[in-house]
C-alpha positions in Angstrom: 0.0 0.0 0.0 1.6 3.1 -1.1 0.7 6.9 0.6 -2.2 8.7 0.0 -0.9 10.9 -3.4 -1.8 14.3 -1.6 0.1 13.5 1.5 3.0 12.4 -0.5 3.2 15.5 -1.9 3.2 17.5 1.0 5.9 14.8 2.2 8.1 15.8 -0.5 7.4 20.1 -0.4 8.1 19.7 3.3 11.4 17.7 2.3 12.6 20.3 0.1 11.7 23.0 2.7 13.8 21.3 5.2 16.8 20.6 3.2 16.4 24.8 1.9 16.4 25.5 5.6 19.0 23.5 6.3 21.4 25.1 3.5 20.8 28.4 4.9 21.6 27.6 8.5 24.8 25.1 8.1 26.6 23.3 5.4 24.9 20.6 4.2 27.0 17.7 2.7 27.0 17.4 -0.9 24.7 13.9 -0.5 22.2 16.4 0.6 22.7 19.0 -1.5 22.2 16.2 -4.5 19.6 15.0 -2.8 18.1 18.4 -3.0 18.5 18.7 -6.8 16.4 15.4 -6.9 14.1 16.6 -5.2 13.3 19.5 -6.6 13.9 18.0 -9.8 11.0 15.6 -9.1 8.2 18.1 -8.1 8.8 19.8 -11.3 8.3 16.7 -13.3 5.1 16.0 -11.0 3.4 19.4 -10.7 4.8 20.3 -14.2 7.0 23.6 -13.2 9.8 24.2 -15.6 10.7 26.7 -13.4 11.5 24.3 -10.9 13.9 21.8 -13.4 15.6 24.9 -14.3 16.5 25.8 -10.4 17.3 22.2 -10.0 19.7 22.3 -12.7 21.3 25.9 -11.3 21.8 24.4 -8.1 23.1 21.3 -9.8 25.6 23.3 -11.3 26.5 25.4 -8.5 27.3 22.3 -6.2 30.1 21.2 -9.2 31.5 25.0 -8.6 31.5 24.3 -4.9 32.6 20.7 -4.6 34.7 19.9 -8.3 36.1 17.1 -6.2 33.3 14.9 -5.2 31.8 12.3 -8.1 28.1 13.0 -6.8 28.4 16.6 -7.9 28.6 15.9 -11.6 26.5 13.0 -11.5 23.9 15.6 -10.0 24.8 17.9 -13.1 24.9 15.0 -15.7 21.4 14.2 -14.5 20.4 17.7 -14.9 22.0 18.2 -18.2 20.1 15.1 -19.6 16.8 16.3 -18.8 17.5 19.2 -20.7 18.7 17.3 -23.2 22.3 18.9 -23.2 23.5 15.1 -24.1 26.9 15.8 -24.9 27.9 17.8 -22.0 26.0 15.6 -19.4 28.1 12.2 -21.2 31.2 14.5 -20.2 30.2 14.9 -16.7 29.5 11.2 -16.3 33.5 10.9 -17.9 34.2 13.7 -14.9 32.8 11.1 -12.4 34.2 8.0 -13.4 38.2 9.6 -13.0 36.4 10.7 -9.9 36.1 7.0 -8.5 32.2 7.7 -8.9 29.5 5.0 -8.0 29.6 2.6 -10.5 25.6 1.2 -9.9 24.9 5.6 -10.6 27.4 6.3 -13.8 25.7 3.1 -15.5 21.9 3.9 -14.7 22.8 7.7 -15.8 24.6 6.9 -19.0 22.1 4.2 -20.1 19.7 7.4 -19.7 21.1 9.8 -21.8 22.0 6.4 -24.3 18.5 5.8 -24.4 17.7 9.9 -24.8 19.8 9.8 -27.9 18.3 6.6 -29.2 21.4 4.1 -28.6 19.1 1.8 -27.4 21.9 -1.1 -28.3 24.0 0.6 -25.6 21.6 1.6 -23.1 19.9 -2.3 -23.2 23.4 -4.1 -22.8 23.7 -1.6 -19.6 19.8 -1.9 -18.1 20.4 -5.9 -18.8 23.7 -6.1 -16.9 21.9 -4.0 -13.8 19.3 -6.5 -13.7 21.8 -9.4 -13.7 23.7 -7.7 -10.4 20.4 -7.1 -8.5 16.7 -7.3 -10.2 15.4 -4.5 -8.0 12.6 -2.1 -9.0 14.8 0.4 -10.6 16.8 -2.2 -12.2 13.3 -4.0 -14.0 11.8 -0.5 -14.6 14.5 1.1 -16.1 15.0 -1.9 -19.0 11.1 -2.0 -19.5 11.5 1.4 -20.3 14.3 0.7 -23.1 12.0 -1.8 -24.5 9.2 0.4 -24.6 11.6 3.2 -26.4 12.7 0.3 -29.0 9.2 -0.5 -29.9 9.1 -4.3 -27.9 5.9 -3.4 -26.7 5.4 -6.9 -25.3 8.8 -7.3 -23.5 8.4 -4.0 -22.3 4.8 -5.0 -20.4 6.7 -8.2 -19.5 9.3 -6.1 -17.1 6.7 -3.6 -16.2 4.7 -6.2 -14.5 7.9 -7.3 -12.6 9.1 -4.2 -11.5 5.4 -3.3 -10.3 5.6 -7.1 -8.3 8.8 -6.2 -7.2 8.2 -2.7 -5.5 8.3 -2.5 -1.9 8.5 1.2 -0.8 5.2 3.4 0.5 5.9 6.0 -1.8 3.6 6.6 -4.8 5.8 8.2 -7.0 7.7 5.4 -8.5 4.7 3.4 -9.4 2.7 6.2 -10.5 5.5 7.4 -13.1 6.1 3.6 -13.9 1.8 3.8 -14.9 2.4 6.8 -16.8 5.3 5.4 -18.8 3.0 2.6 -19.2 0.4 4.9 -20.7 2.8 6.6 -22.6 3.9 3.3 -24.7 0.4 2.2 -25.6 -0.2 5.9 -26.7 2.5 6.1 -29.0 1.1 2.2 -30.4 -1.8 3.6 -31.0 -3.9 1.9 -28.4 -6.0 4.5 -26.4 -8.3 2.5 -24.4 -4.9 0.7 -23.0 -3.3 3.8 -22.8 -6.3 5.5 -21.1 -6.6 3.2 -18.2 -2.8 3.4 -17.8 -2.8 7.3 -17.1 -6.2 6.8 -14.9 -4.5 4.7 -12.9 -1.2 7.2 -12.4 -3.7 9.6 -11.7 -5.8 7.8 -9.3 -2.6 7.2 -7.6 -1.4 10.7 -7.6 -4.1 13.2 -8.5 -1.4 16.1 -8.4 0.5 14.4 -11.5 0.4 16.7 -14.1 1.7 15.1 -17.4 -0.3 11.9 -16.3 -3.6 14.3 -16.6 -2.6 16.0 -19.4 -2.1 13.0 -21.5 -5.5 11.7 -19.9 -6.8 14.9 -21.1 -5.5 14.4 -24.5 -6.6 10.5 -24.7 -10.1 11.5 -23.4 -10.5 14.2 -26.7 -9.0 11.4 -28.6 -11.9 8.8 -27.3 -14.7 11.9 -27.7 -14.9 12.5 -24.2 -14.4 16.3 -25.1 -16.0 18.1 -21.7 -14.0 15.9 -19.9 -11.0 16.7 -21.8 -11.7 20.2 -21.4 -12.3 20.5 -18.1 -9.1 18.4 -17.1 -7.0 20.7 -18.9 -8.0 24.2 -18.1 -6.4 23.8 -14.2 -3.3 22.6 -16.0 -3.0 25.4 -18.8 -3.9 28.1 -16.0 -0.7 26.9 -13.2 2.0 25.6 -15.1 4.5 27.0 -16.8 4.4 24.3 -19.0 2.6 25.5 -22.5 2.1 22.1 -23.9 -1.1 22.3 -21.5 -1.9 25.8 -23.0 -1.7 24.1 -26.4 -3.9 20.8 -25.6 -6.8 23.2 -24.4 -5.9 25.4 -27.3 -6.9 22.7 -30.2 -9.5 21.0 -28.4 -11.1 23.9 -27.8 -10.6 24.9 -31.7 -12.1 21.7 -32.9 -15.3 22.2 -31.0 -15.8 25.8 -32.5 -14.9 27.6 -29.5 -12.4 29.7 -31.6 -11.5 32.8 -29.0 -11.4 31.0 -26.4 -8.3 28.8 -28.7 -6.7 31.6 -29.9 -6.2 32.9 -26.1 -5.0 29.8 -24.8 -2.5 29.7 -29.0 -1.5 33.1 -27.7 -0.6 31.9 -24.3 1.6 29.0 -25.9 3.0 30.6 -28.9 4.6 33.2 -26.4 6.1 30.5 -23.7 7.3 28.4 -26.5 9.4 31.4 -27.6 10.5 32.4 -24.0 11.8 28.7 -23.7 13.6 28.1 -26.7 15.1 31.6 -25.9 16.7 29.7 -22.9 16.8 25.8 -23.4 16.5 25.2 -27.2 17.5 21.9 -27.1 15.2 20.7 -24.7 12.0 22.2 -26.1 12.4 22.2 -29.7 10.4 18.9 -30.5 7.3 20.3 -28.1 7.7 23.6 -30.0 8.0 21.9 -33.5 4.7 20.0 -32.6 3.0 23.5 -31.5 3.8 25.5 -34.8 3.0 21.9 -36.7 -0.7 22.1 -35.2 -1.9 25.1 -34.1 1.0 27.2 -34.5 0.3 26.7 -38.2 3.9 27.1 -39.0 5.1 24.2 -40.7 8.2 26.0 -42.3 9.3 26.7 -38.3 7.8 23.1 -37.2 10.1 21.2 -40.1 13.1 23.6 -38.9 12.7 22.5 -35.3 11.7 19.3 -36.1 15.6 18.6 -37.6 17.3 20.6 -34.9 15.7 17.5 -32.6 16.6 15.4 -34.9 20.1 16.3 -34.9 20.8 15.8 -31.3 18.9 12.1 -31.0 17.9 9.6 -33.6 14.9 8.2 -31.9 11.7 6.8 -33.9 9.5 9.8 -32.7 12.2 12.4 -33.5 12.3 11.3 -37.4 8.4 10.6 -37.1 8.2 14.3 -36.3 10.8 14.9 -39.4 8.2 13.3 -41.2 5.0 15.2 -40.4 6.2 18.4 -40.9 6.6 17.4 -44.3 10.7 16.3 -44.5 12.9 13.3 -45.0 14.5 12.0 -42.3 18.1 10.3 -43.2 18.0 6.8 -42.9 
């Protein structure tokens, strides 16, 4: 039995105000300064805030100014990096750690990441397969289902998501509800949206709070003509994070139902965050953007432009997919 989703969440802002205090009356170690940029990274990817990877990742990079000597710090920063999809540097942090005598068990799970980021799912399977040989834990099984999912084994991927969920033992509900989400994610992208449905309900049953979860629920509820429902899932979401794919969702729904202001608002709301955060983190947000000026954005000229740029940095299936829709060719 895992916590109750809203008191988990207050569990982990009350974590993060305690380790905030704590830097400001002492000096925390750099375990709990990493810790902190886990943390903080993880409410960001639960509630949605960008705003909150992005002060993860400053503190991230802080700690390597403060502590160059310590493995953990560029591990932290190499995390960071990945998510926002700075590949190349985060691969050279991971280098950083390893003449650092860094933890073996962390360099390999963090490589295999950005491996699998980058769509070297070759590499990143050899490494998720080795971690389950040396201990089939739940971050062991859930990490290789997850490189199965990404290489399209749909049915090898279900076969280790149903052992890591078996194998889970801890009372927090984030782990399981992410591992239900990426669960949802893989039967979306197989075009199966009653599977995919009941895979997000069930992350969002488990943690109401989870804001991609209920954003792609949103989306698969459109999808399955459950429109109202869609709408009214996604206008909390569009309105409180910082997020604009939310703003975008609500945006063509709401355009496909006739409701043409109101869309244009919520385009207007979008358009302008899109272009605030490929300002600042192009990388990370060009395949979102590329998807927004390929839909409502009516832009495909800037969608196809964006839609290489991602290209460029990973060869996954859904990066030349999107090469594809905005109307290029895709090498290969």
């Amino acid at each position: 039995m895992t916590t109750a989703g809203v008191i988990a969440v207050a569990n982990l802002e009350a974590r993060i105000d305690g380790q905030l205090s704590r830097a400001i009356e002492g000096q925390p170690t750099v375990r709990e300064r990493a810790e902190l940029v886990e943390l903080i990274a993880m409410r960001g990817h639960v509630l949605g805030r960008i705003a909150d990877a992005e002060r993860a990742a400053a503190l991230a990079d802080a700690l390597v100014g403060q502590e160059p000597s310590d493995a953990r710090s560029f591990v932290a920063r190499a995390r960071m990096r990945g998510a926002l999809h700075q590949f190349a540097p985060a691969l050279a942090d991971l280098d950083t750690a390893a003449a650092l005598e860094g933890d073996r068990v962390d360099l390999d799970a963090e490589r295999a990441a950005i491996y699998q980021a980058l769509g070297r799912y070759d590499e990143a399977l050899a490494i998720r397969r080795r971690a389950v040989d040396r201990r089939a834990d739940f971050d062991a099984l859930a990490a290789l289902a997850g490189v199965y999912g990404e290489r399209g084994e749909i049915d090898e991927a279900e076969r280790w998501f149903e052992a890591a969920t078996h194998r889970y033992r801890g009372t927090s509900p984030f782990p399981l509800a992410i591992l239900e989400f990426q669960r949802g994610q893989l039967w979306m992208e197989h075009d199966d949206l009653r599977h995919a449905h009941a895979w997000c309900d069930a992350a969002v049953r488990r943690l109401p709070a989870y804001v991609p979860a209920n954003g792609h629920l949103a989306e698969l509820d459109a999808a399955l003509g459950n429109t109202a429902a869609a709408i009214a899932r996604l206008r909390p979401l569009a309105l409180t994070s910082d997020d604009p794919d939310y703003a975008t969702q609500l945006a063509r729904i709401l355009g496909n139902t006739g409701r043409t202001e109101e869309a244009q608002t919520w385009r207007g709301r979008a358009e302008a965050r899109y272009d605030e955060l490929l300002a600042r983190h192009h990388d990370a947000y060009a395949d979102h953007a590329a998807e927004f000026w390929l839909t409502i954005g009516d832009d495909p000229q800037r969608a196809l432009r964006l839609a290489r740029q991602n290209l460029s940095l990973r060869q996954t299936p859904r990066a030349r997919m999107l090469v594809r829709r905005s109307g290029g060719h895709p090498p290969g």
